[in-house]
N, CA, C and O atoms as CSV, one atom per row, in Angstrom:
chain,resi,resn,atom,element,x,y,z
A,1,UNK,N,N,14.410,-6.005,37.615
A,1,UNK,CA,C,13.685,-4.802,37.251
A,1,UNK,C,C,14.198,-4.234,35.928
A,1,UNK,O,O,13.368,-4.027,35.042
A,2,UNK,N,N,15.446,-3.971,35.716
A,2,UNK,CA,C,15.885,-3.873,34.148
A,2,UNK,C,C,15.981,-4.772,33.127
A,2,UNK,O,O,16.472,-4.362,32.076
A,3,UNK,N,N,15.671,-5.751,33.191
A,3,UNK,CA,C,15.163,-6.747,32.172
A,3,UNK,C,C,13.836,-6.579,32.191
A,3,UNK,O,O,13.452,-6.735,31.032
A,4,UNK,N,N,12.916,-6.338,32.909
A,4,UNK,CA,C,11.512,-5.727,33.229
A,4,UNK,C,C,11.808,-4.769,32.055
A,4,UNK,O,O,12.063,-5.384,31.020
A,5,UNK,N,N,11.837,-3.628,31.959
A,5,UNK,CA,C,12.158,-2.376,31.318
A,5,UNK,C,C,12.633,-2.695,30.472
A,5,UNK,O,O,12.152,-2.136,29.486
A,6,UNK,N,N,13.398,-3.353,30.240
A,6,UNK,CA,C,14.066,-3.787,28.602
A,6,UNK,C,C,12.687,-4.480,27.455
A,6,UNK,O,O,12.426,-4.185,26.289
A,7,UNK,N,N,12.180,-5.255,28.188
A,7,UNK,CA,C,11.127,-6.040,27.625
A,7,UNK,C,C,10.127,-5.259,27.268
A,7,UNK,O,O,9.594,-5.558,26.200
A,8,UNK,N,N,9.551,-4.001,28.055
A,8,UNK,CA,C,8.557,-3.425,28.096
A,8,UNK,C,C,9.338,-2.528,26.873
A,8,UNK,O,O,8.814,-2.601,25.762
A,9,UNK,N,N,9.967,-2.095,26.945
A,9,UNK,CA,C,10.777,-0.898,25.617
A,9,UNK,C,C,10.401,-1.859,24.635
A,9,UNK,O,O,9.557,-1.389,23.871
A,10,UNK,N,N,10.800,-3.319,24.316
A,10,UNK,CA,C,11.100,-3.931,23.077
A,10,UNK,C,C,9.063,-4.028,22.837
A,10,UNK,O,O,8.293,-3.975,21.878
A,11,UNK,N,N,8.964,-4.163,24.075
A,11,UNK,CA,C,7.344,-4.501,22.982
A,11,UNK,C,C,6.576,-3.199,22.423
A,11,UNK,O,O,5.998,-3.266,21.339
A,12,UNK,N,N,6.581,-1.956,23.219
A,12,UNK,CA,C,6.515,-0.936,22.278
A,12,UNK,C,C,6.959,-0.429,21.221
A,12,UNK,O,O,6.373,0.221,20.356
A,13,UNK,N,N,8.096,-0.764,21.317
A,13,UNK,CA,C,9.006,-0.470,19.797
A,13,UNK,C,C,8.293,-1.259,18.904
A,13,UNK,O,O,7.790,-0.727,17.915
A,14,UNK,N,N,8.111,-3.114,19.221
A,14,UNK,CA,C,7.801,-3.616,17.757
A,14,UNK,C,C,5.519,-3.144,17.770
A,14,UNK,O,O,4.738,-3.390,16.851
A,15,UNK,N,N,5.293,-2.689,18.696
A,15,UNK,CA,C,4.027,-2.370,18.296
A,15,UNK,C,C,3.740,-0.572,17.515
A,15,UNK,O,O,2.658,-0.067,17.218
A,16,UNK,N,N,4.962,-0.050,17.387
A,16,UNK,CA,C,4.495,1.070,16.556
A,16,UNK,C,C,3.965,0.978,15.582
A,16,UNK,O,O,3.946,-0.154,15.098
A,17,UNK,N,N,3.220,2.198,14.749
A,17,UNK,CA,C,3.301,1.847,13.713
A,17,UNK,C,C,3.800,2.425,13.104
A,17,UNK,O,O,3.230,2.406,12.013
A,18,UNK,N,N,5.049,3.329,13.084
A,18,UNK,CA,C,5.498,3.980,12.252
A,18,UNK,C,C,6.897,3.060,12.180
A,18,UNK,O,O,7.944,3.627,11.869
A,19,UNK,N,N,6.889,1.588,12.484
A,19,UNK,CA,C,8.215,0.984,12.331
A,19,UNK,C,C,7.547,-0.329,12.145
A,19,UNK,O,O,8.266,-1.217,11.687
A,20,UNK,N,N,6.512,-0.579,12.367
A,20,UNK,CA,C,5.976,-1.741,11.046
A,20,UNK,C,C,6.743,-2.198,10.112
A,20,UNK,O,O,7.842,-1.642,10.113
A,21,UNK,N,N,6.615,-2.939,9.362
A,21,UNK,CA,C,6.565,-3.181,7.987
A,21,UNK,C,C,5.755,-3.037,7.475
A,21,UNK,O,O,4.669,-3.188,8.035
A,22,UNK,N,N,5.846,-2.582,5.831
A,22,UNK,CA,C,4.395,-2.073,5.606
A,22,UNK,C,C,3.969,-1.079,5.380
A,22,UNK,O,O,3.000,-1.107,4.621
A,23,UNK,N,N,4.425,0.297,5.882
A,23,UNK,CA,C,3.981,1.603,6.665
A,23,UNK,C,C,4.678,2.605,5.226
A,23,UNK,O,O,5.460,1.933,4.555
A,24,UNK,N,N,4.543,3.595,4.882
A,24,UNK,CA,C,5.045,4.421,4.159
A,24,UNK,C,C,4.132,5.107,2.704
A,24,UNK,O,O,2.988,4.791,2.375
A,25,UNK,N,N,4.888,5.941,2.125
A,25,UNK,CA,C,4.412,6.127,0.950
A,25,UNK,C,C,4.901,5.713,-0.324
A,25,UNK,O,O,6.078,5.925,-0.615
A,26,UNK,N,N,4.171,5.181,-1.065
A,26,UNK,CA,C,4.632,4.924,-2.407
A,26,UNK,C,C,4.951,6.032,-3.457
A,26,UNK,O,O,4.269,7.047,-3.598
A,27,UNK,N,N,5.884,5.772,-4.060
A,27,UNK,CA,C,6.705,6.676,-4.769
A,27,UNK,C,C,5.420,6.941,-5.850
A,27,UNK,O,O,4.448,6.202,-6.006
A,28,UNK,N,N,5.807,8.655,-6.789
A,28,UNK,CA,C,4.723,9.110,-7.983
A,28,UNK,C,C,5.480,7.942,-8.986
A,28,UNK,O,O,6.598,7.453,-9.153
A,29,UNK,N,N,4.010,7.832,-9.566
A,29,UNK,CA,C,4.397,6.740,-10.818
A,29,UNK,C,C,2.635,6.524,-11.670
A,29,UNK,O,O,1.486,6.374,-11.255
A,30,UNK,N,N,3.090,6.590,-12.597
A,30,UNK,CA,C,1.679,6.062,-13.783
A,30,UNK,C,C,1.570,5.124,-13.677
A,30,UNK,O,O,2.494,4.373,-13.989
A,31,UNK,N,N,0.114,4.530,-13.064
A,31,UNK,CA,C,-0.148,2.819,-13.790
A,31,UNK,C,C,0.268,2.341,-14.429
A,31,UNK,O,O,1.057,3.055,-15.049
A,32,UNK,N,N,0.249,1.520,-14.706
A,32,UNK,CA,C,0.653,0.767,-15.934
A,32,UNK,C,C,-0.547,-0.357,-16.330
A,32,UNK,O,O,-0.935,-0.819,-17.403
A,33,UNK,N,N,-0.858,-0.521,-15.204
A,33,UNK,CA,C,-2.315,-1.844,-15.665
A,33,UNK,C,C,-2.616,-1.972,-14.280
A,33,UNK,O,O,-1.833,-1.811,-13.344
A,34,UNK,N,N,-4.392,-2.421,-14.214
A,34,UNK,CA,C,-5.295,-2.446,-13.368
A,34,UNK,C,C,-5.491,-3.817,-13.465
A,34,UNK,O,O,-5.834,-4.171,-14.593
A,35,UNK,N,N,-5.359,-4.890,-12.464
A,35,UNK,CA,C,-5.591,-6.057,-12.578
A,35,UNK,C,C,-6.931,-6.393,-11.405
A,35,UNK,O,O,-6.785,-6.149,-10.207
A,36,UNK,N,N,-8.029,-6.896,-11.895
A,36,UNK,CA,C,-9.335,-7.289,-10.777
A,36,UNK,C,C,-8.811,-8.492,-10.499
A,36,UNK,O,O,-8.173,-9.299,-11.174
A,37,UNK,N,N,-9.320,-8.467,-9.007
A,37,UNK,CA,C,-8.880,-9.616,-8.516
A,37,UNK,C,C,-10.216,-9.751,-7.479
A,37,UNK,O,O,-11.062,-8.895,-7.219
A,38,UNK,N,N,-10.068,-11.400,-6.893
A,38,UNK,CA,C,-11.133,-11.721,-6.078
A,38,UNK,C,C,-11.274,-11.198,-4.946
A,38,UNK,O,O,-12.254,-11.455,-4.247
A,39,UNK,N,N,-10.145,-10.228,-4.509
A,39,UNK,CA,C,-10.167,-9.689,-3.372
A,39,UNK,C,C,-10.509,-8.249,-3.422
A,39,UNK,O,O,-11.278,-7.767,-2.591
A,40,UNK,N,N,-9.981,-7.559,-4.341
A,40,UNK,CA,C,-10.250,-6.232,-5.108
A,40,UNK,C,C,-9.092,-5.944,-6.613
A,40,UNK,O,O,-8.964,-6.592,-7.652
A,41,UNK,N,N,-8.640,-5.118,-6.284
A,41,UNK,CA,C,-7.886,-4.337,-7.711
A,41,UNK,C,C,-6.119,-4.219,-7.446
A,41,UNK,O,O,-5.479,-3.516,-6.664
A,42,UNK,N,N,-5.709,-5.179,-8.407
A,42,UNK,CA,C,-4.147,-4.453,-7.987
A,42,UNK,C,C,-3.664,-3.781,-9.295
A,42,UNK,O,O,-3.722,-4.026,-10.500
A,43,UNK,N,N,-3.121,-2.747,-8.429
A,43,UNK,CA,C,-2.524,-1.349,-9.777
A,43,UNK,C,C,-1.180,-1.657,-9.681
A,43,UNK,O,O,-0.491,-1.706,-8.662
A,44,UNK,N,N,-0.820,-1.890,-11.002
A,44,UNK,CA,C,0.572,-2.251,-11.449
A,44,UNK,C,C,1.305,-0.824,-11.547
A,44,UNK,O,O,0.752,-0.027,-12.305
A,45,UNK,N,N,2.228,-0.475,-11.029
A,45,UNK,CA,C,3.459,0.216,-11.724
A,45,UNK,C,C,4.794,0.566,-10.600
A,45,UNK,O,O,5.066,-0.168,-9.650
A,46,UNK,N,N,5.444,1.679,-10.897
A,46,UNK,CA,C,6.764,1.947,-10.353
A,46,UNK,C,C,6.510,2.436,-9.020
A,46,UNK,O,O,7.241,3.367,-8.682
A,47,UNK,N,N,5.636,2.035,-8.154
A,47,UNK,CA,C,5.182,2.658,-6.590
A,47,UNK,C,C,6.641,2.070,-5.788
A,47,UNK,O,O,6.770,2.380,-4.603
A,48,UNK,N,N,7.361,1.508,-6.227
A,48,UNK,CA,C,8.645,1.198,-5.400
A,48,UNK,C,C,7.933,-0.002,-4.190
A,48,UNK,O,O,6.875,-0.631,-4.223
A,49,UNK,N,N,8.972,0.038,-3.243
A,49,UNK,CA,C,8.681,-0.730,-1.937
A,49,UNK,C,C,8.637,0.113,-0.856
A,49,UNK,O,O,9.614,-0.032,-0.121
A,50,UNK,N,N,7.845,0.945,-0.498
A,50,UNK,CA,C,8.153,1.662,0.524
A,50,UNK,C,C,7.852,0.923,2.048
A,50,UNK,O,O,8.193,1.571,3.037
A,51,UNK,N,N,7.107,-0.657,2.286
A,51,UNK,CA,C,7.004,-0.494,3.353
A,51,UNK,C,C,7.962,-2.131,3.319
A,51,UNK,O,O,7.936,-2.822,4.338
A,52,UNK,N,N,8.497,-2.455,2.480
A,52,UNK,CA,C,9.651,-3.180,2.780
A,52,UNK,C,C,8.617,-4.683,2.613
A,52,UNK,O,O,8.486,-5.520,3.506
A,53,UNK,N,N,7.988,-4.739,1.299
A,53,UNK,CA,C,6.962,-5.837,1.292
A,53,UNK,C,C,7.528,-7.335,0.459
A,53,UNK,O,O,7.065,-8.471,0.362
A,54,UNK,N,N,8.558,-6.762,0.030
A,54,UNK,CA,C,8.835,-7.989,-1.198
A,54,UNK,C,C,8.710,-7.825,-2.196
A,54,UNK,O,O,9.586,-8.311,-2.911
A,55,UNK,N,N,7.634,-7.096,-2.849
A,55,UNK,CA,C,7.776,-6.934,-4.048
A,55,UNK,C,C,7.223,-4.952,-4.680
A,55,UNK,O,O,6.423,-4.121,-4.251
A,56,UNK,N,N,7.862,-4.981,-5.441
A,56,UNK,CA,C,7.331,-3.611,-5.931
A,56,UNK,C,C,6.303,-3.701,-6.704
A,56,UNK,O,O,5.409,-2.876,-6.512
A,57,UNK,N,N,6.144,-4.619,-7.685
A,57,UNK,CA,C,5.195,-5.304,-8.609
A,57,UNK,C,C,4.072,-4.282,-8.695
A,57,UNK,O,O,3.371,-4.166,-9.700
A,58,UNK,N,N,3.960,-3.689,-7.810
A,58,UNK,CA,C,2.225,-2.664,-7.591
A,58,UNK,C,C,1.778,-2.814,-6.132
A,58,UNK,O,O,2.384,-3.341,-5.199
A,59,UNK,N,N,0.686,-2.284,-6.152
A,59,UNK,CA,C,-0.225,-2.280,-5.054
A,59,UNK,C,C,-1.667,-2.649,-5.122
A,59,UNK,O,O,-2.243,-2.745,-6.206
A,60,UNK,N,N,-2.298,-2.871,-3.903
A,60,UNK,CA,C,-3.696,-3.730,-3.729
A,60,UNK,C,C,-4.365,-3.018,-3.012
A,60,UNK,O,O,-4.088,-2.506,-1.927
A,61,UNK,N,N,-5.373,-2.974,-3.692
A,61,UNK,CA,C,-6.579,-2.145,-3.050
A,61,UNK,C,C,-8.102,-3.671,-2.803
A,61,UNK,O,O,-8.707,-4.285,-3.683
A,62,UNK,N,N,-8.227,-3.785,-1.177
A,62,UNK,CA,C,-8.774,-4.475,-0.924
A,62,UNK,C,C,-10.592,-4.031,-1.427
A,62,UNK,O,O,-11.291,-3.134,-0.957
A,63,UNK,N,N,-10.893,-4.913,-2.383
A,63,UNK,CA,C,-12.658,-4.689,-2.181
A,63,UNK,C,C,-13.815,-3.945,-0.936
A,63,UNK,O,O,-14.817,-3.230,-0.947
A,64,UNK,N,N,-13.106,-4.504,-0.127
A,64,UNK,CA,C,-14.154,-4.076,1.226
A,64,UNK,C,C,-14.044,-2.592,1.668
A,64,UNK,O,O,-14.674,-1.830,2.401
A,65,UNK,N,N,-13.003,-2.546,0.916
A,65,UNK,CA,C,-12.820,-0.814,1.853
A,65,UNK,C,C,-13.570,0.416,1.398
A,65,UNK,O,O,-13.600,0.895,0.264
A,66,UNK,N,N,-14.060,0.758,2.294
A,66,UNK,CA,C,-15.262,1.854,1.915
A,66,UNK,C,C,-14.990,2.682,0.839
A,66,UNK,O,O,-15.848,2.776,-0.040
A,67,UNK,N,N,-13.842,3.366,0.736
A,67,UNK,CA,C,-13.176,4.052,-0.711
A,67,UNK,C,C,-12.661,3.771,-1.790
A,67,UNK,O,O,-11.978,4.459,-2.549
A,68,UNK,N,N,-13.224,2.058,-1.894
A,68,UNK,CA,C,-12.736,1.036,-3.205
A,68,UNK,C,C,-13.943,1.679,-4.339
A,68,UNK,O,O,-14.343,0.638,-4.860
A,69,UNK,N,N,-14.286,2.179,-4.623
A,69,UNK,CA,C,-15.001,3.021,-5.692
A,69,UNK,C,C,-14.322,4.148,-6.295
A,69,UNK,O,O,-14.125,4.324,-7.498
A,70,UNK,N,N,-13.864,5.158,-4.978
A,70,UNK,CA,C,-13.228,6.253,-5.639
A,70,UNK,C,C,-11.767,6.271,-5.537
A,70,UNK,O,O,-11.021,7.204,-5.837
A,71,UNK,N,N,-11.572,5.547,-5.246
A,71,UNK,CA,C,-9.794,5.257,-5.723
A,71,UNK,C,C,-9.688,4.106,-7.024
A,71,UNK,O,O,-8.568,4.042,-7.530
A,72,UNK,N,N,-10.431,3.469,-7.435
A,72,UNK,CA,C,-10.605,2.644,-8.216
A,72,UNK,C,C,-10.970,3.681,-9.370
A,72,UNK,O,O,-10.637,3.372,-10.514
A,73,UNK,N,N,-11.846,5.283,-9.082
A,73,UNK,CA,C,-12.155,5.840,-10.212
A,73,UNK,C,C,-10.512,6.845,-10.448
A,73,UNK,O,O,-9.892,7.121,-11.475
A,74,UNK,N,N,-10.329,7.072,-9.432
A,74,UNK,CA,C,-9.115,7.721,-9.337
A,74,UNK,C,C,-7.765,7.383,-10.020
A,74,UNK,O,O,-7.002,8.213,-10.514
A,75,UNK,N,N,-7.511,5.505,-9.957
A,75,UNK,CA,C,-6.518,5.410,-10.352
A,75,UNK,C,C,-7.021,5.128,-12.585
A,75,UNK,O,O,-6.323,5.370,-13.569
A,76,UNK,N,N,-8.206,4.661,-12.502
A,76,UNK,CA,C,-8.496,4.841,-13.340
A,76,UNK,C,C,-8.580,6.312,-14.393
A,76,UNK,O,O,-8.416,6.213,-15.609
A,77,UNK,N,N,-8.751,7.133,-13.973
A,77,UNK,CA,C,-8.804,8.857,-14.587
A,77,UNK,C,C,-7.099,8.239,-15.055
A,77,UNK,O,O,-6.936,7.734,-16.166
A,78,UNK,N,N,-5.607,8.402,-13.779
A,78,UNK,CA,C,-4.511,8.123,-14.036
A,78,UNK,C,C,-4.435,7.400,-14.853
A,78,UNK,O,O,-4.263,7.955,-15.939
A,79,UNK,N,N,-4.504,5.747,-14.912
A,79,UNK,CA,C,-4.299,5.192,-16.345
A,79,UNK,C,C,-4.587,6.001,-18.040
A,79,UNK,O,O,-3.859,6.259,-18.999
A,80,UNK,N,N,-5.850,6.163,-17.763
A,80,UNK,CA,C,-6.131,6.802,-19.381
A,80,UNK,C,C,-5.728,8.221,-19.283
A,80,UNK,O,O,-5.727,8.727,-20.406
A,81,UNK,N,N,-5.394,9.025,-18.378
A,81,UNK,CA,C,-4.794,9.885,-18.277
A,81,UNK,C,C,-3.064,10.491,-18.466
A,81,UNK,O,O,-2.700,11.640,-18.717
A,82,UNK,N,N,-2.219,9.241,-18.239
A,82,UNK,CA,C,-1.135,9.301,-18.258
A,82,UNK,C,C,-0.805,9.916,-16.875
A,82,UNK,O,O,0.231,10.472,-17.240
A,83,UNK,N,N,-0.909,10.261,-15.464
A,83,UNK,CA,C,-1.061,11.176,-14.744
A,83,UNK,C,C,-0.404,9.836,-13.449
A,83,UNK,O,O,-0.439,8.606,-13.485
A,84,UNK,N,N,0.060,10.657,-12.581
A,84,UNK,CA,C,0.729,9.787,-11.608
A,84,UNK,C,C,0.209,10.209,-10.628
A,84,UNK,O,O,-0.174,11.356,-10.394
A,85,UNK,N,N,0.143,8.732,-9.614
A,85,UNK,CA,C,-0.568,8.712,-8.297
A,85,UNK,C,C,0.181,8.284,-7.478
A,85,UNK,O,O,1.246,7.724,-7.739
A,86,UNK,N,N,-0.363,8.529,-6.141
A,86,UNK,CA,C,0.601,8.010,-4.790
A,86,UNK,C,C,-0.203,7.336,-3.739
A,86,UNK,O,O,-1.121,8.065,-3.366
A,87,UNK,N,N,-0.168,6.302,-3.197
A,87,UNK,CA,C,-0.955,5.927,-2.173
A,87,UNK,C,C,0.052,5.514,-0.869
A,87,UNK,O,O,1.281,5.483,-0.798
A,88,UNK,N,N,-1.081,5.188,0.208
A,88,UNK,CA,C,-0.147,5.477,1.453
A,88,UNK,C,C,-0.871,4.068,1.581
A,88,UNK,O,O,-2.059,3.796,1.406
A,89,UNK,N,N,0.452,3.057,2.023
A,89,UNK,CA,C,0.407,1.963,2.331
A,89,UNK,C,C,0.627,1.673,3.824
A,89,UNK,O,O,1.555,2.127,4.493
A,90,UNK,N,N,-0.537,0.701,4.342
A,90,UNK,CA,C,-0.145,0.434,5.506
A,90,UNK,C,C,0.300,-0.857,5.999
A,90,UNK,O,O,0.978,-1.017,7.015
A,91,UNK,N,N,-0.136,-1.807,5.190
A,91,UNK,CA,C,0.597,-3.606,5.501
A,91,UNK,C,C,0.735,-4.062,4.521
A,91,UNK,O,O,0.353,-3.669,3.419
A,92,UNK,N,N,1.193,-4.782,4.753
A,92,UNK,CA,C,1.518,-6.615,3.347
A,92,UNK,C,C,0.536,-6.699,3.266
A,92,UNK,O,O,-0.360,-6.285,4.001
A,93,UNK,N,N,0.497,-7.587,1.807
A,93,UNK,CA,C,-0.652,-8.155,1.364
A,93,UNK,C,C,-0.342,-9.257,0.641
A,93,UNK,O,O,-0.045,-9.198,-0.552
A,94,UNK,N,N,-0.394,-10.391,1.354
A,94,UNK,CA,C,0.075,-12.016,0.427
A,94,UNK,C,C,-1.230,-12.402,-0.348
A,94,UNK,O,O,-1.816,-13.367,0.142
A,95,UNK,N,N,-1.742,-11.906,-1.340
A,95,UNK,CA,C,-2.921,-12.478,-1.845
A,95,UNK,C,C,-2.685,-12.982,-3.428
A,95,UNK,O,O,-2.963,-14.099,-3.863
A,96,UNK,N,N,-2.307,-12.263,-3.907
A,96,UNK,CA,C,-2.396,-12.157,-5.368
A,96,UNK,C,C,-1.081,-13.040,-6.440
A,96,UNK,O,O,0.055,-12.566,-6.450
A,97,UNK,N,N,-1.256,-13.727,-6.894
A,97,UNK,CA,C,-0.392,-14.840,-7.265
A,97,UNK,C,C,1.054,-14.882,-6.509
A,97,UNK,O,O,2.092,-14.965,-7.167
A,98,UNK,N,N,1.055,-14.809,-4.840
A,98,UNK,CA,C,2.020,-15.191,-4.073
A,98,UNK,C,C,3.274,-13.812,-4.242
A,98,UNK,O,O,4.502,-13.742,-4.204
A,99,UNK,N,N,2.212,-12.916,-4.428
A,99,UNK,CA,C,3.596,-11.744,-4.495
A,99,UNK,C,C,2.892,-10.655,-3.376
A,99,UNK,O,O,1.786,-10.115,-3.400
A,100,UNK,N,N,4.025,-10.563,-2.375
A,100,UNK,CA,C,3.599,-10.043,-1.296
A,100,UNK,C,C,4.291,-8.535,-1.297
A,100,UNK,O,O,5.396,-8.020,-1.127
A,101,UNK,N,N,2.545,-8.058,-1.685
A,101,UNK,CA,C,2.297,-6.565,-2.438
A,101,UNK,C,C,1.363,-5.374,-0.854
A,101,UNK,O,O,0.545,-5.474,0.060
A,102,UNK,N,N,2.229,-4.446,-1.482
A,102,UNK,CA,C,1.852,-3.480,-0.566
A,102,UNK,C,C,0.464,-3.386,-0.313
A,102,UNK,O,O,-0.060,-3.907,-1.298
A,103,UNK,N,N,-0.782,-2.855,0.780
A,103,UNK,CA,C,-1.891,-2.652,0.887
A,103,UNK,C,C,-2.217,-1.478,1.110
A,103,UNK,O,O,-1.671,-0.804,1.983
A,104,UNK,N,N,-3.197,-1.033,0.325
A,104,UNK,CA,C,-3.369,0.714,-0.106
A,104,UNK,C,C,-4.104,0.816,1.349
A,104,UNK,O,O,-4.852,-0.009,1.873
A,105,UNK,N,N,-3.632,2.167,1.874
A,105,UNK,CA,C,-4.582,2.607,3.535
A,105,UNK,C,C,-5.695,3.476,2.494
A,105,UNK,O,O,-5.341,4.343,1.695
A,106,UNK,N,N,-7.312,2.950,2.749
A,106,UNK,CA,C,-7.791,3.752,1.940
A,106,UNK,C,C,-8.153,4.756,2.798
A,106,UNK,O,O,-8.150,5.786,2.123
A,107,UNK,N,N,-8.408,4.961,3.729
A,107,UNK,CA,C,-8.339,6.580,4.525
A,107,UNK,C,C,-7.903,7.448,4.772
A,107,UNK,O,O,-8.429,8.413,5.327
A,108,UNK,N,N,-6.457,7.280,4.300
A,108,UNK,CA,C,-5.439,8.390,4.674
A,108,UNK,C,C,-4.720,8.959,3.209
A,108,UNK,O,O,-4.614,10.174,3.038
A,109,UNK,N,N,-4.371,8.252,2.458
A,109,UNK,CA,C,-3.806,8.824,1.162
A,109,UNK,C,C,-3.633,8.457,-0.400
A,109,UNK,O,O,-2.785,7.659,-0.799
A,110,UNK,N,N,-4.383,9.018,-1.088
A,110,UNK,CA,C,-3.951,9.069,-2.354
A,110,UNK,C,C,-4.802,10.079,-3.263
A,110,UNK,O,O,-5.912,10.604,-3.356
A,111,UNK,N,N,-3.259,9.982,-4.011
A,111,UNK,CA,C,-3.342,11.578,-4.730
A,111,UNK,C,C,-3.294,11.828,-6.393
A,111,UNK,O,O,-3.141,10.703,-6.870
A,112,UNK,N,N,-3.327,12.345,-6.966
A,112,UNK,CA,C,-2.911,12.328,-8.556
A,112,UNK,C,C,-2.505,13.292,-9.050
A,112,UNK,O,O,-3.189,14.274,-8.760
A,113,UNK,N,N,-1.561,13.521,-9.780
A,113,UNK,CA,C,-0.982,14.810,-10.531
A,113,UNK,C,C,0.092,14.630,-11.618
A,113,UNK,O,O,0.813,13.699,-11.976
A,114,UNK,N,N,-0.076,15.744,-11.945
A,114,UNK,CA,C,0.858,15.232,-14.373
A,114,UNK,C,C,2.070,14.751,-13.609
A,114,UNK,O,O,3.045,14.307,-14.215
């Protein structure tokens, strides 16, 4: 029965999601460059690693996602703006020349300010 209970603890723990990998916010930082890709857009700059992805390199904003227009206009205003943004990442993303880059949550966060 307590190995029962042990097991059942461990599989809730690794199904949170606030202990994912993946999960967090990316640090304020200016673009630096907008790269299109076949999947959608990855925004280059200092967003750090917040969900422990491998690389800081930037972040990816998948095509399909219903708010790939206005975060795409959003991070765009930031680039020619000089102006720093934050997005809230929720998983890996192995797509883009093998650098496994954060994936923008487009429903929940991102922001812009000087």
């Amino acid at each position: 029965m307590k190995r029962l209970k042990i097991v059942v603890i461990l599989i809730l723990l690794a199904s949170a999601p606030s202990l994912q990998a993946g999960a967090g916010y990316t640090a304020w930082a200016v673009p630096s460059q907008i790269i299109t890709t076949n999947d959608g857009m990855l925004i280059v700059g200092a967003f750090g690693n917040p969900g422990g992805c491998g690389s800081n390199y930037g972040v990816i904003v998948q095509n399909t996602a219903s708010e790939y227009n206005f975060i795409k206009a959003t991070v765009l205003a930031a680039l020619m703006g000089g102006k720093q943004v934050q997005f809230y990442i929720y998983d890996c993303y192995n797509g883009y020349d093998n650098l496994n880059l954060g994936l923008v949550y487009p429903y929940r966060y991102i922001s812009i300010k000087n």
